[in-house]
C-alpha positions as CSV (number, residue, x, y, z in Angstrom):
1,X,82.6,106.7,53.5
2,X,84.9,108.0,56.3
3,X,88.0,107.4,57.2
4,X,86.6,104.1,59.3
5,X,84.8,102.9,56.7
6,X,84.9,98.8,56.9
7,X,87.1,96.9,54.4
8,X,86.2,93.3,53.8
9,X,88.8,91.1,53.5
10,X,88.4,87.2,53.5
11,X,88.6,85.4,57.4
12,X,88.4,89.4,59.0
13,X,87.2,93.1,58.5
14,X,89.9,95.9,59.2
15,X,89.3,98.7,60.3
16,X,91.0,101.5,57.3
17,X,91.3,104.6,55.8
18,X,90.9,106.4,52.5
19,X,88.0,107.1,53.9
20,X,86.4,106.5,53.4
21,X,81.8,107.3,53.0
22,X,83.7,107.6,49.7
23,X,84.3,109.7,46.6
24,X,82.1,111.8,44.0
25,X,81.2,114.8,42.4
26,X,80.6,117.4,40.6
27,X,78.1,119.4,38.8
28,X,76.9,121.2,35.6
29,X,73.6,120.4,33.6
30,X,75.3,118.9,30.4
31,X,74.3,115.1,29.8
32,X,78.3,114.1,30.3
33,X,78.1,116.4,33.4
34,X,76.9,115.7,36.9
35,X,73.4,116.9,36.8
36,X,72.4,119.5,40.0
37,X,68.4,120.3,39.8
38,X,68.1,123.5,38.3
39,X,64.7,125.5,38.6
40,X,62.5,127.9,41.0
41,X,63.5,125.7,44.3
42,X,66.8,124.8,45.5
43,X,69.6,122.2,44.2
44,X,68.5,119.7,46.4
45,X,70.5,117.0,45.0
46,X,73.1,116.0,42.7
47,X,73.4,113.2,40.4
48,X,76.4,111.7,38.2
49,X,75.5,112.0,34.5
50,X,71.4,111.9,35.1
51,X,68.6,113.7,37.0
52,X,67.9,112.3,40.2
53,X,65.5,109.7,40.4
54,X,63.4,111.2,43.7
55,X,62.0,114.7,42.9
56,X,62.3,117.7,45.7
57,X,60.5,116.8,49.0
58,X,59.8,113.2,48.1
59,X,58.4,111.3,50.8
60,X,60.5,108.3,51.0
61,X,63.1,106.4,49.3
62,X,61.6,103.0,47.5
63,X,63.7,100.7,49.4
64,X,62.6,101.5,53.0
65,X,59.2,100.9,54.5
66,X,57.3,104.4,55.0
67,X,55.5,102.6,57.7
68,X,57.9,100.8,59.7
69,X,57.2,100.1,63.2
70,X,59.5,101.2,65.9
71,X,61.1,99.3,68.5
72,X,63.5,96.8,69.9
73,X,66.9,95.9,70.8
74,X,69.0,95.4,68.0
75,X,72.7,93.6,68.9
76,X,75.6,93.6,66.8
77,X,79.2,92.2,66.4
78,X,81.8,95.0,67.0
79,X,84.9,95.3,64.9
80,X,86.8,93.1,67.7
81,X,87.7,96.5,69.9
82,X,88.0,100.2,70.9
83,X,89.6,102.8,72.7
84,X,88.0,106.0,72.1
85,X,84.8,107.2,71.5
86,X,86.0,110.2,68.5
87,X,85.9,108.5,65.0
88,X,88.5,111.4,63.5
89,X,91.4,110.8,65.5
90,X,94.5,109.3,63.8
91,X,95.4,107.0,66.7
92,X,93.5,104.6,68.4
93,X,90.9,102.3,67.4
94,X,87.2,104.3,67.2
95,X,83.9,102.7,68.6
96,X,81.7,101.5,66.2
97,X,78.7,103.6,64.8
98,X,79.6,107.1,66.3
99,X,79.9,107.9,62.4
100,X,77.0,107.8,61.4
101,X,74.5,106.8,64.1
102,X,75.7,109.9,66.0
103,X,77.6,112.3,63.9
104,X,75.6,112.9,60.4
105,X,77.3,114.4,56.7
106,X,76.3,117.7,54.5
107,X,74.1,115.4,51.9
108,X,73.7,111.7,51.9
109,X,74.0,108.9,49.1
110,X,70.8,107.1,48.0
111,X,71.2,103.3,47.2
112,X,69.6,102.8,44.9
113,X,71.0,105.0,42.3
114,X,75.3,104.6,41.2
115,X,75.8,108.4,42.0
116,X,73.5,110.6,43.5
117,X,73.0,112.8,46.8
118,X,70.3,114.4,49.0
119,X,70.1,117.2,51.1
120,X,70.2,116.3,55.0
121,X,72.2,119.0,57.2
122,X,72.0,121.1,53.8
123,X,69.0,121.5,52.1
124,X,70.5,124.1,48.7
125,X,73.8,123.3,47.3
126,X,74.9,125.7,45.0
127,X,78.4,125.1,42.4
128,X,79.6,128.8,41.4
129,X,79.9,129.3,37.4
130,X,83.7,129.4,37.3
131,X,83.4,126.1,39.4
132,X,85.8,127.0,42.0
133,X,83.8,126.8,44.8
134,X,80.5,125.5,46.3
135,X,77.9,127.0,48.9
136,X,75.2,125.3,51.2
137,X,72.7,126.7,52.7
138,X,72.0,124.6,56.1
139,X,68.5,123.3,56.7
140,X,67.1,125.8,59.7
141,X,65.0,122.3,61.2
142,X,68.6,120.8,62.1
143,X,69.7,120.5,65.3
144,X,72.0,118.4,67.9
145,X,71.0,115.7,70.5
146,X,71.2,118.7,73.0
147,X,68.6,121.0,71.3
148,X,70.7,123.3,69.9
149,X,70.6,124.4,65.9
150,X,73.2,122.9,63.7
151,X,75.2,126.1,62.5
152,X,77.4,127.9,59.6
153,X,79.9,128.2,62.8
154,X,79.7,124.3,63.4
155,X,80.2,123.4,60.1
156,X,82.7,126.1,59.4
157,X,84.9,124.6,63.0
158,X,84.4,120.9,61.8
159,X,86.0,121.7,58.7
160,X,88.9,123.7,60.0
161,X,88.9,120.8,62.8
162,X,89.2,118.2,60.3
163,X,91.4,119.3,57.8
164,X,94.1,121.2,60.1
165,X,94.1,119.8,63.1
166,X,97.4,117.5,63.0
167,X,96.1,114.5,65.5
168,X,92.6,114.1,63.2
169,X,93.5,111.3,60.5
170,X,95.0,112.4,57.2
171,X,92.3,110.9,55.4
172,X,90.6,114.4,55.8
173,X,93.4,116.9,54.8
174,X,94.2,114.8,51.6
175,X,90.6,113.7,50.1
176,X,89.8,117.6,50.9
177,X,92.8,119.0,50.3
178,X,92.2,121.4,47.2
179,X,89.6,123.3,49.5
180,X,91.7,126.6,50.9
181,X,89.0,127.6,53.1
182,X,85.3,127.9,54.6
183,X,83.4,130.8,54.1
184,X,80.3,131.7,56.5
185,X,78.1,133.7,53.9
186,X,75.6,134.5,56.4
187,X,73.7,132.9,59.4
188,X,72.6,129.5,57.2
189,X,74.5,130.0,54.0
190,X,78.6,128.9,54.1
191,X,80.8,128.2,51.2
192,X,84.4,126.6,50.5
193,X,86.4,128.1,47.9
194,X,88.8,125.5,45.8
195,X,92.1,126.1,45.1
196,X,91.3,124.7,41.5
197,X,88.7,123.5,39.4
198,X,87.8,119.8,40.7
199,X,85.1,118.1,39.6
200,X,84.4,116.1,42.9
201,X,84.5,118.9,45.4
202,X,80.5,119.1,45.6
203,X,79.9,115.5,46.3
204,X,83.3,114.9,47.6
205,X,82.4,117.9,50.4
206,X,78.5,116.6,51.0
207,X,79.0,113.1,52.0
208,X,82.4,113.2,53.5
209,X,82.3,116.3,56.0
210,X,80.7,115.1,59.3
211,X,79.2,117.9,61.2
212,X,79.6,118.5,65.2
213,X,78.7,121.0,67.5
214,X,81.6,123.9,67.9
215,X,80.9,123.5,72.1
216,X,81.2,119.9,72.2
217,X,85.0,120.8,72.0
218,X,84.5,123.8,73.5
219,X,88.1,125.0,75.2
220,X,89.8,121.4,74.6
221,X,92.6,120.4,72.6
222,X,90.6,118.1,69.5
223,X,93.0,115.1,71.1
224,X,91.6,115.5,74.6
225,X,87.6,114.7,73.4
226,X,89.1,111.1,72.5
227,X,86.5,109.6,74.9
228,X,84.6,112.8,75.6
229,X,80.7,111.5,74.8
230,X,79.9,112.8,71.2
231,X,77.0,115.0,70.0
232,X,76.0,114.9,66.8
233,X,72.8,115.4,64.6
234,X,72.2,111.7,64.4
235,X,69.1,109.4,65.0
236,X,71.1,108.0,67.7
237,X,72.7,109.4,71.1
238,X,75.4,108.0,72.9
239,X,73.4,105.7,76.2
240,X,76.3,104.2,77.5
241,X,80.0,102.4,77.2
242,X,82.0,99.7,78.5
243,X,85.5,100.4,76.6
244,X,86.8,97.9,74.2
245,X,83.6,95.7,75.2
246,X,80.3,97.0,74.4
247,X,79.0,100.6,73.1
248,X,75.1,101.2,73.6
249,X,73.0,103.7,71.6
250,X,68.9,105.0,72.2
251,X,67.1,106.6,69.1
252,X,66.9,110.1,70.0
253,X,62.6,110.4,70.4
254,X,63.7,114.3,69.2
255,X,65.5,113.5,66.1
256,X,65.4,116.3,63.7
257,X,64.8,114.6,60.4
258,X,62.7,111.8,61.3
259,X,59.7,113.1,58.7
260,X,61.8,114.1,56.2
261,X,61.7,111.7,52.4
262,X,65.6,111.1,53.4
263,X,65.2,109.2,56.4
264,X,61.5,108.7,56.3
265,X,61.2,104.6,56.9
266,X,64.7,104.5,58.8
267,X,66.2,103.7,62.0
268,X,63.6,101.8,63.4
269,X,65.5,100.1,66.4
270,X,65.2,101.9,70.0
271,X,68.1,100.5,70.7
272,X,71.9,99.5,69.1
273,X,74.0,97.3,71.0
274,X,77.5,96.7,69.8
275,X,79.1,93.7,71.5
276,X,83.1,92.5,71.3
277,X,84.5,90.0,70.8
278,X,88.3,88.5,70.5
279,X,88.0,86.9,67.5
280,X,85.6,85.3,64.6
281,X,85.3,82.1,65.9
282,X,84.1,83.3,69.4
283,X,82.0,85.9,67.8
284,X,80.4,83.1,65.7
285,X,79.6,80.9,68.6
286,X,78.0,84.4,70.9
287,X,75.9,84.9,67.6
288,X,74.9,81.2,67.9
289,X,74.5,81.8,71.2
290,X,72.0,84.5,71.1
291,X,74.7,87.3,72.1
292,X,73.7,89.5,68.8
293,X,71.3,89.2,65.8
294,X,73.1,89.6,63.0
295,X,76.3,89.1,61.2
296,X,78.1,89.5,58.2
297,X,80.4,86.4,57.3
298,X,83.9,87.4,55.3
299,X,85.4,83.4,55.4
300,X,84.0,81.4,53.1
301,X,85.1,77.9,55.2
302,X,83.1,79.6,58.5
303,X,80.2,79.9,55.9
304,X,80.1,76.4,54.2
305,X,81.0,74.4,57.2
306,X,80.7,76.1,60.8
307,X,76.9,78.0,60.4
308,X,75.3,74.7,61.1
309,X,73.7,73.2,64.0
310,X,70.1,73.1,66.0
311,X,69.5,77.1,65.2
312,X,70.3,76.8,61.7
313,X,68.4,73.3,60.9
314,X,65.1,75.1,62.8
315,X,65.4,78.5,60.9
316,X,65.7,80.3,64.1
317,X,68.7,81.7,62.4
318,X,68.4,82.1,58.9
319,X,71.6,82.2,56.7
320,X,71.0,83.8,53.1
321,X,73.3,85.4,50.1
322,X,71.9,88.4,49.0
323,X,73.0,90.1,45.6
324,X,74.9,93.1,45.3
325,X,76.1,95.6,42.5
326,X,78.8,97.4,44.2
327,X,82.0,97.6,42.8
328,X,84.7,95.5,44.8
329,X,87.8,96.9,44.1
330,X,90.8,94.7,44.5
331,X,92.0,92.7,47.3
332,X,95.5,91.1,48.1
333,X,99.0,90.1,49.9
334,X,100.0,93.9,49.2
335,X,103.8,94.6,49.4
336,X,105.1,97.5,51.2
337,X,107.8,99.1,48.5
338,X,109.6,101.5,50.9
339,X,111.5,98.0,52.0
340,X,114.4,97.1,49.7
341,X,113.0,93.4,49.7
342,X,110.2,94.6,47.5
343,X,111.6,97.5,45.3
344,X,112.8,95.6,42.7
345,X,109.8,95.3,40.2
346,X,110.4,91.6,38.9
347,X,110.2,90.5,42.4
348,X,106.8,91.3,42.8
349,X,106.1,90.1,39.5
350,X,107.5,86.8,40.7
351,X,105.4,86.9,43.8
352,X,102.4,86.9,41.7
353,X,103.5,83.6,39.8
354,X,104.0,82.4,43.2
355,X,100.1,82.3,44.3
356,X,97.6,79.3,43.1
357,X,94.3,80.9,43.3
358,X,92.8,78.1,41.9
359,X,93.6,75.6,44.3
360,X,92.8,77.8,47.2
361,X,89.3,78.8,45.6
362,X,89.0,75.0,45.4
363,X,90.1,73.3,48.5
364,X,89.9,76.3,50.9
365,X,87.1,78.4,49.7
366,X,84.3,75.9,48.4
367,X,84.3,77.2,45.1
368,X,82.9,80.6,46.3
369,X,85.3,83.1,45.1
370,X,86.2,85.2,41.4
371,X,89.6,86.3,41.1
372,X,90.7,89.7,41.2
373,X,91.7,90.7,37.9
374,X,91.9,94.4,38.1
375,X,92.2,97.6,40.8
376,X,88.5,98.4,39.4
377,X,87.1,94.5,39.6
378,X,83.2,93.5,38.7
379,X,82.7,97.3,36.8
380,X,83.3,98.9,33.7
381,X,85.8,100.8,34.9
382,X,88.8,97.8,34.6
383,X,90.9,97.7,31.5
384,X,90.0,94.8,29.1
385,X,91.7,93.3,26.1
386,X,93.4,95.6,24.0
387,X,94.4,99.1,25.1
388,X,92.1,101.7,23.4
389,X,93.2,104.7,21.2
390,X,91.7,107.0,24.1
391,X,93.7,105.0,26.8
392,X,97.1,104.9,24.6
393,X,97.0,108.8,24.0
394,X,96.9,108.8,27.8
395,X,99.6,106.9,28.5
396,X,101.9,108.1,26.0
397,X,103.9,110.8,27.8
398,X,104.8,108.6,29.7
399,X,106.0,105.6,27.7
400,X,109.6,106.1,28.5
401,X,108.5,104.8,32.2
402,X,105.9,102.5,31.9
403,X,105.9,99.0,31.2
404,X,105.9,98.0,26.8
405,X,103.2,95.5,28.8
406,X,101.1,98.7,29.5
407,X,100.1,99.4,25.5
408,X,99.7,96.1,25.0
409,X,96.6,93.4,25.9
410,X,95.2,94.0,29.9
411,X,97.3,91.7,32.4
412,X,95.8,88.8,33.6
413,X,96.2,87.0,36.7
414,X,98.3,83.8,36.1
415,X,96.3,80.8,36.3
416,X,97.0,76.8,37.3
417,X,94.3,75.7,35.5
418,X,95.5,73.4,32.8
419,X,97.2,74.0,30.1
420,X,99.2,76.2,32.9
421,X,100.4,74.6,36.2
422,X,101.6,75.7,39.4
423,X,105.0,74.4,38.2
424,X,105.2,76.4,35.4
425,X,104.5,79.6,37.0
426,X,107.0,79.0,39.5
427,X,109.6,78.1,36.8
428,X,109.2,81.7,35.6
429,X,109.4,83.4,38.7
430,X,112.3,81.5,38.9
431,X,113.7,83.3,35.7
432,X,112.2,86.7,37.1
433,X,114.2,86.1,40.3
434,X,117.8,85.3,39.4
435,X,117.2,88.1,36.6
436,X,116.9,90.7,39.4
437,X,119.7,89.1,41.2
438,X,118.5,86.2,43.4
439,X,119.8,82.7,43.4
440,X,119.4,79.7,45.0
441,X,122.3,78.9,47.4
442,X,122.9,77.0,51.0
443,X,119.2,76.2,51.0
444,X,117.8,79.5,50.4
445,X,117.0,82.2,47.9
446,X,120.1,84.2,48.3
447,X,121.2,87.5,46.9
448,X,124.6,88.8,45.7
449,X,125.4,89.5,49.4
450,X,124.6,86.3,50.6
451,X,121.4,87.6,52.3
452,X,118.7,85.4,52.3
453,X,114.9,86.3,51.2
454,X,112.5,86.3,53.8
455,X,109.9,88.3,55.1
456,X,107.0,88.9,57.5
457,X,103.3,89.0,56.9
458,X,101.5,90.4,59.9
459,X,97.6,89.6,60.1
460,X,95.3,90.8,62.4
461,X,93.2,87.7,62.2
462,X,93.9,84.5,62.7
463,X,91.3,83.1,59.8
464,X,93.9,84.3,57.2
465,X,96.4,81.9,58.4
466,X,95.6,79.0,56.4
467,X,95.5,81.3,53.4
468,X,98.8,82.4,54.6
469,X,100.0,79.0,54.9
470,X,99.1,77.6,51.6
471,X,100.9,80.5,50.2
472,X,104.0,80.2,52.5
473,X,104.6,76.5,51.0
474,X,104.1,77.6,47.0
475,X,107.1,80.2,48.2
476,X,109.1,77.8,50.4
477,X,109.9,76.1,46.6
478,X,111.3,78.9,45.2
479,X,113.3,79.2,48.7
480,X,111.7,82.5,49.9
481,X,110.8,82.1,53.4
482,X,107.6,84.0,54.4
483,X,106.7,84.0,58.0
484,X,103.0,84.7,59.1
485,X,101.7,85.9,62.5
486,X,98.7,87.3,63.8
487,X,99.0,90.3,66.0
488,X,96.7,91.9,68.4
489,X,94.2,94.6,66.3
490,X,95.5,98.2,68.2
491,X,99.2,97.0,67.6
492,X,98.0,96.0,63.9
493,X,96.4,99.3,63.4
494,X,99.9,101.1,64.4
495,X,102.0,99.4,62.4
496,X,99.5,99.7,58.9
497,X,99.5,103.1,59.6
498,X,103.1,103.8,60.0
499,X,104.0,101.2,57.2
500,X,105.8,99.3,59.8
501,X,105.6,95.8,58.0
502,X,106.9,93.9,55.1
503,X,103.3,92.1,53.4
504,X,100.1,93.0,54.8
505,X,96.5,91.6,53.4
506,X,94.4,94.4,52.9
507,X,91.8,96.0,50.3
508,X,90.8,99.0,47.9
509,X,87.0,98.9,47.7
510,X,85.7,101.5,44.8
511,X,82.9,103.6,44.4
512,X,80.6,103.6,41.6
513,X,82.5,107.1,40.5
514,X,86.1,107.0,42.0
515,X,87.5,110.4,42.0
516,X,89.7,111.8,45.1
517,X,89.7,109.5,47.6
518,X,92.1,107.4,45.5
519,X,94.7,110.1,46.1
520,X,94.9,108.6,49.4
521,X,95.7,105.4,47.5
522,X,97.8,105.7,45.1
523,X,99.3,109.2,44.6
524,X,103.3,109.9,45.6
525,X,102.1,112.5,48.0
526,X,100.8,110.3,50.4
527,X,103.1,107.4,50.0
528,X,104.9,108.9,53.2
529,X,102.5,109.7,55.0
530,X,101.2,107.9,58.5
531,X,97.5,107.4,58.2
532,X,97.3,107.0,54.6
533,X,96.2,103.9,52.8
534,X,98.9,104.2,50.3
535,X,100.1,100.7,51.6
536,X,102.6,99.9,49.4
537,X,104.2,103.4,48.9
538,X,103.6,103.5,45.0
539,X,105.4,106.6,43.8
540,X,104.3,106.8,40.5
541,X,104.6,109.7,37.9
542,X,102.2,108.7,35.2
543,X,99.5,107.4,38.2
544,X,99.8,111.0,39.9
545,X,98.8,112.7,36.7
546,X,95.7,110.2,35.1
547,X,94.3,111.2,39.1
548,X,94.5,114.6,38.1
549,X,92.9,114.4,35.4
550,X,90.3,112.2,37.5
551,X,89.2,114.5,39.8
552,X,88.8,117.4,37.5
553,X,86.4,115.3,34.6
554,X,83.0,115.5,34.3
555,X,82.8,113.0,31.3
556,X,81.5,109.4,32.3
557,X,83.4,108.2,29.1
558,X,86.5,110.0,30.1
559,X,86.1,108.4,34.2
560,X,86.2,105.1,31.8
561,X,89.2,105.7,29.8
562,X,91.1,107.1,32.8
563,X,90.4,104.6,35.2
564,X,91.1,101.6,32.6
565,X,94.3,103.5,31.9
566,X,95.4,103.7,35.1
567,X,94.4,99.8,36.3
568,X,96.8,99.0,33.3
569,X,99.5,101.0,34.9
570,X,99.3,99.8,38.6
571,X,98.8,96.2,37.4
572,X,101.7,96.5,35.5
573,X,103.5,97.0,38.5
574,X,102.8,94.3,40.9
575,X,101.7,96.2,44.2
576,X,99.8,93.6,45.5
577,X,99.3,89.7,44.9
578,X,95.7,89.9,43.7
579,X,93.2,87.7,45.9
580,X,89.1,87.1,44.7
581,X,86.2,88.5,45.4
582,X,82.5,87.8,45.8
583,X,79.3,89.7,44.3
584,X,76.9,88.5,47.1
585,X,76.2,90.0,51.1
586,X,76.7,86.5,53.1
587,X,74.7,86.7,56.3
588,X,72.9,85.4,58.9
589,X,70.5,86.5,61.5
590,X,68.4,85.5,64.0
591,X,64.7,85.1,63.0
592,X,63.1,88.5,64.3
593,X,63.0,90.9,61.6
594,X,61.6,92.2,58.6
595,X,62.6,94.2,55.8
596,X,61.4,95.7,52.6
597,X,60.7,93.7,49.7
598,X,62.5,96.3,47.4
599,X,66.4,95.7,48.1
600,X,68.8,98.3,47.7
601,X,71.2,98.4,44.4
602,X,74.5,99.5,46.1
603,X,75.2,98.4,50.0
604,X,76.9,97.5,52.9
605,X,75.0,94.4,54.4
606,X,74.9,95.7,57.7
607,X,74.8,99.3,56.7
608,X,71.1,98.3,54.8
609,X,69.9,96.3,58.0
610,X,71.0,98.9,60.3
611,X,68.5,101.7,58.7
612,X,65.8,99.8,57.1
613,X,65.1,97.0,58.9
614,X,62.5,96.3,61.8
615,X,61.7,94.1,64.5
616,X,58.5,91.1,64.1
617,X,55.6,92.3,66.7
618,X,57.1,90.1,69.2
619,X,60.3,91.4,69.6
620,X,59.5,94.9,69.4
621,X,59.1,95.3,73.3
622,X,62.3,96.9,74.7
623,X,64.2,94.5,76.6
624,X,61.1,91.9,76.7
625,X,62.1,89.1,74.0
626,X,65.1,91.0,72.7
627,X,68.7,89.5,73.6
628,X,69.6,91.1,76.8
């Protein structure tokens, strides 16, 4: 993922960090190893634990179409606004799609397979025997929008761009940052020498570094290309741009890798229309509307009760869940530590007790929800039952700071399903509360100073509101008072990334093999820093070592025991309030497409329409039947 990578969070998307096209790595041939092809042709790909499913020069992936015709109009909802046109800025809010429709990676991720990489700008990837460093040898058909050949020197600048240039986001200099340098090797071969060994460099490097042409800056400060137009390697170029309301892209008739087995089947649309909107409910109605053609629904009340009407009841908009394997991470109210409010660790603890999932999965989100129940949810990654011997010897130099909870059975969320009640729960916060200092006095939770508790939770939708609300009255009885406002997106953007706010809702999506991006998360290095998605400032001795070890393994069962080691420690602390989350894609579109009948494994809904859907016959005209 990059650093704009989409997190989905219930009633809204947000626009975040942590990058994220997300985490990976490594290599070696041993069956515990990452497995990079080894014989007379080049590494061509690299797998986690396995040999790559598609063989060297394979002619298409199995869920695209080979065949599919080109043509059309696609529109799509944008993510609510944008001021500038460079996705690796640190401020403003980037247009959608530059990432990726524009602006291609190193190697790219196949879907159907948990870890494993192709060859697109790079076509050899080569890990050195003392594994501190990695070289690629860049595919000689490459080239830009413009014509001109995708280079050592362009990669070589974008990495030097990306990872010193202090207005590009942090995301970059801390996912990358045990890389000391790029090497050029000669005119197609460059390599980036590690400052250590780390076992997700490789994958880490080929999916995250985005590639653009050394003269598309040219003699400009990297700040002042904010909304230069972009060149990139893409299938897409850059037609035109109304800012903040609608971003327009053409398939480039010259793109590069349009016959190779890696994009073979993909990109079928002539055209990509992103459209604006000021919030959900308007964007549903425009989608109703005929404004766009797809959408991805994150509120479950918007799905069970406002998708109806003429278009629905005729199928000229059909509205479908579609399955999904991807790991979801956690979601929650997070609280921001660096605020005195929220230092004291039983207070979070009792903010936890505080929220009724179960009534809010009943009454507010149709029964549609799971609740979060660790940092690593729906995987084999979360910590379960009883702490293992391998997790324990983990743990153990560090007892004297963690939790006794830790080394005992996983936490689970509290519940108000009967025997347990709402009441109860709040009777022990209660107990938590006045234990770190907080009584009830003058109508209002009160500390020693007389201060009373209350805080802010800033949204930057207004669909979280009655999820706010509900949660604001189970907190009003244990006299904390919690106010709730939605904010516009660019001022909600600023204050996330300066952690300018008391409570925030936000979410940690995972990969199917976490590894450095979670730095970004969780380490104490980045608790300070602007840009990062270390929301709640954790600062953590024992979580700063297990990612260590994390990014330097090439053992799946040691990923397992490190990652189930570390869920017990950060649960044990109470960052966040946990929220739910949902194993199926909800979404809708208008009646126009088609699409393989083999589905993907591991996705983004729009993502998988995007590059391997196609327009019916009849809408395959430019500008004929397609929304205008």
């Amino acid at each position: 993922m990059t650093p704009e990578h989409i997190r989905r969070i219930e009633g809204h998307v947000i626009k975040g960090h942590t990058a994220s096209k997300s985490t990976l790595l490594l290599t070696f041939l041993c069956l515990c190893c990452f497995f990079i092809s080894k014989s007379a042709f080049s590494d061509y790909a690299i797998a986690y634990g396995y040999t790559p499913k598609y063989s060297k020069n394979f002619s298409h992936f199995d869920y695209v179409n080979p065949n599919a015709p080109k043509g059309g109009r696609l529109d799509l909802n944008g993510s609510r606004t944008f001021d500038r046109l460079n996705p690796f800025l640190l401020k403003g809010v980037s247009a959608d799609g530059v990432d990726g429709l524009i602006i291609e990676t190193l190697m790219e991720q196949s879907l159907d397979e948990p870890y494993t990489f192709y060859g697109l700008l790079a076509d050899d990837i080569r890990v050195a025997d003392d594994g501190l460093s990695v070289s690629y040898h860049i595919n000689s058909q490459a080239k830009f929008s413009d014509g001109t050949p995708v280079t050592v020197e362009d990669v070589k600048f974008s990495f030097d761009t990306l990872m010193q240039d202090k207005h590009v986001h942090p995301a970059y200099s801390i996912t990358l940052g045990n890389i000391t340098e790029a090497v050029i090797i000669d005119e197609q071969n460059i390599r980036f020498n590690f400052k250590e060994k780390n076992a997700k460099l490789p994958m880490l490097l080929s999916s995250y570094l985005s590639v653009f042409p050394k003269h598309w800056v040219g003699d400009l400060a990297f700040k002042e290309t904010a909304m230069k137009t972009p060149v990139g390697s893409g299938p897409y170029i850059l037609e035109s741009y109304d800012t903040g309301k609608q971003i327009r892209f053409k398939r480039n008739p010259d793109y590069w890798a349009a016959d190779l087995g890696i994009r073979k089947g993909m990109f079928n649309f002539d055209e990509i229309v992103y459209k604006y909107f000021r919030d959900s409910t308007i964007a549903l109605e425009a989608l109703k509307a005929g404004e766009y053609d797809f959408r991805l629904e994150n509120n479950s009340k918007m799905w069970a009760r406002d998708y109806t009407g003429r278009v629905f009841k005729n199928k000229e908009i059909i509205k479908n869940n579609i399955p999904h394997q991807n790991s979801v991470g956690i979601q929650g109210f997070v609280m921001n530590t660096r605020k005195p409010l929220f230092s004291n660790k039983k207070v979070r603890e009792a903010l936890v007790l505080a929220y009724d999932f179960e009534w809010a999965n009943r009454m507010l989100f149709y029964n549609q929800y799971q609740r979060n129940d660790s940092y690593f949810s729906n995987t084999e990654l979360a910590a379960k039952g009883k702490i293992s011997t391998e997790e324990q010897e983990l743990l153990e130099p560090y007892i004297d700071s963690l939790d006794p909870g830790v080394f005992a059975d996983a936490w689970v969320p509290p519940t108000t399903d009967a025997p347990s009640s709402l009441r109860q729960n709040l009777r022990t916060a209660i107990k938590l509360l006045k234990s770190a200092g907080w009584e009830y006095k003058d109508g209002a939770l009160r500390n020693q100073k007389g201060q009373a508790f209350r805080f802010d939770l800033v949204l930057s939708s207004k669909a979280f509101e009655r999820i706010a609300a509900s949660y604001a009255r189970n907190l009003k009885k244990l006299g904390i008072t919690m106010e709730y406002r939605t904010v516009d997106f660019a001022l909600y953007k600023r204050r996330v990334e300066t952690k300018d706010f008391d409570m925030i809702v936000s979410s940690y999506p995972q990969s199917q093999v976490p590894g450095n991006e979670l730095e970004g998360r969780w380490h104490s290095k980045t608790a300070d820093v602007d840009g990062s998605a270390n929301y709640p400032g954790i600062k953590n001795p024992a979580i700063d070592a297990l990612l260590k070890q994390l990014s330097n393994t090439t053992s799946r069962d040691e990923i397992i025991a490190l990652t189930r080691a570390m869920d017990r420690v950060l649960l044990s602390e109470f960052y966040l309030v946990p929220h739910w989350y949902i194993s199926t894609h909800r979404i809708a579109y208008w009646d126009k497409f088609e699409f393989p009948e083999t589905l993907p494994v591991y996705f983004s809904a729009e993502g998988w329409m995007l590059s391997t859907w196609w327009f019916k016959p009849e809408y395959r005209a430019l500008n004929s039947s397609v929304t205008q």
